[in-house]
N, C-alpha and C positions, 0 to 999 in steps of 0.2 A: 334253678330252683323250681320246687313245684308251684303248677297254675295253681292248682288246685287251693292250694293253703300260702294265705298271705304271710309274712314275715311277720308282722303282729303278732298273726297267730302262732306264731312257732317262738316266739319274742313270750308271750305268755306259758308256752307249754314249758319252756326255758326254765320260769322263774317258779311255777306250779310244779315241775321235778324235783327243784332246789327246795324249796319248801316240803317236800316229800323226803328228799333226804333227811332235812335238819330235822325232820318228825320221827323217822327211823334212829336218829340217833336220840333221840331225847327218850324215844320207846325202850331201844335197847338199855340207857343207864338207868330209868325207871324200872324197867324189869329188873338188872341186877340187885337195886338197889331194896327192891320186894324181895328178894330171896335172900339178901342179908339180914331182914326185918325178919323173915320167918326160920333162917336159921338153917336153910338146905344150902347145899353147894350147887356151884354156876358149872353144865355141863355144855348148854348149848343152849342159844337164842330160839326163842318160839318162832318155827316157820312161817306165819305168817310177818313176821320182820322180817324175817332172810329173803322171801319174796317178794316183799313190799321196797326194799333195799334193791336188789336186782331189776326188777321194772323201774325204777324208780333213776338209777343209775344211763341203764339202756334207753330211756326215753330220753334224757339227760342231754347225754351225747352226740344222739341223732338230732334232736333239737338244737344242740349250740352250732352243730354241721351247718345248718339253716342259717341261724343267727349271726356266724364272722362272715358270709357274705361267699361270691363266689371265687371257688380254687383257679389258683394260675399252675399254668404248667412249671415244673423245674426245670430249668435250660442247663446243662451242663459245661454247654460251651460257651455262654455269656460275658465269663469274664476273660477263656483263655482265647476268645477272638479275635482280641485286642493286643494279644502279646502275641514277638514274632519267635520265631525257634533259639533265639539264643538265648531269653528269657525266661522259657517254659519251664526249667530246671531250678529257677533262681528265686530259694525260698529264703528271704532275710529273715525269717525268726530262726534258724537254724544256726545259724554267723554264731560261732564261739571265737573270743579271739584271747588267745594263747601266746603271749610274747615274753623275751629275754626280759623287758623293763620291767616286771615285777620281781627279779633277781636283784636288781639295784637298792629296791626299798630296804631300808633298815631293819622292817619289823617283818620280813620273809626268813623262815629257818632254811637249812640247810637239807631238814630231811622233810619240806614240802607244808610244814605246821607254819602256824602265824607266833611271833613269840608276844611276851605280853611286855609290858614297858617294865615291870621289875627286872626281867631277862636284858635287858639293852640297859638297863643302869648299871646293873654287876657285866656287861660286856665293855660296857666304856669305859668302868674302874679298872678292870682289867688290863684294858689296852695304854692306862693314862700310867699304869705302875710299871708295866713294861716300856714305855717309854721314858721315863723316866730312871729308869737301871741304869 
């Protein structure tokens, strides 16, 4: 952080950007809302918004940079330190599991669709009339 400028002060510069923004927007729909009063079409925001908006933004930024405090490095290898080589490879979100026991279920069709319970009512009338032939 800078000596220079306390975090306070960058703590203020923070919330005096955000106030600058919310003032750019209240400008811009007050503008619009002047040119629907007088009856001309919206071509473009008056430059002194559009750069009052971009200073306003870039001070913004730099300032909150200040404000969450100071960056740690990204360790890359932090977590894979801990795993030895035969786990490196081994991502369980990836695990799709794919077995014969969903053929068993009743309500599995034959060409890979789900049937609906009217389908296995006329399949069991079926089977209950041929058995009894």
């Amino acid at each position: 952080m800078s000596a220079l400028i306390s975090q306070s002060t960058y703590k203020f510069i923070c919330i005096a950007s955000l106030l600058s923004l919310m003032h750019c927007a209240y400008s811009a729909a007050q503008h619009r809302f002047y040119l629907r009063l007088i009856g001309e079409p919206f071509t473009r925001l008056p430059i002194d918004i559009v750069l009052q908006t971009l200073l306003s933004l870039i001070v913004l930024v730099y300032s909150a940079s200040y404000v969450a405090g100071e960056f740690r490095p990204i360790r890359g290898d932090h977590l894979s330190s801990k795993k030895t080589w035969d786990t490196v490879g081994n991502c369980p979100s990836f695990y799709a599991f794919e077995h014969r026991g969903k053929t068993l279920s009743p309500t599995y069709g034959a060409f890979g669709h789900r049937l609906s319970t009217s389908d296995i009512g006329q399949d069991e009338a079926a089977l209950t009339e041929i058995s009894q032939d």
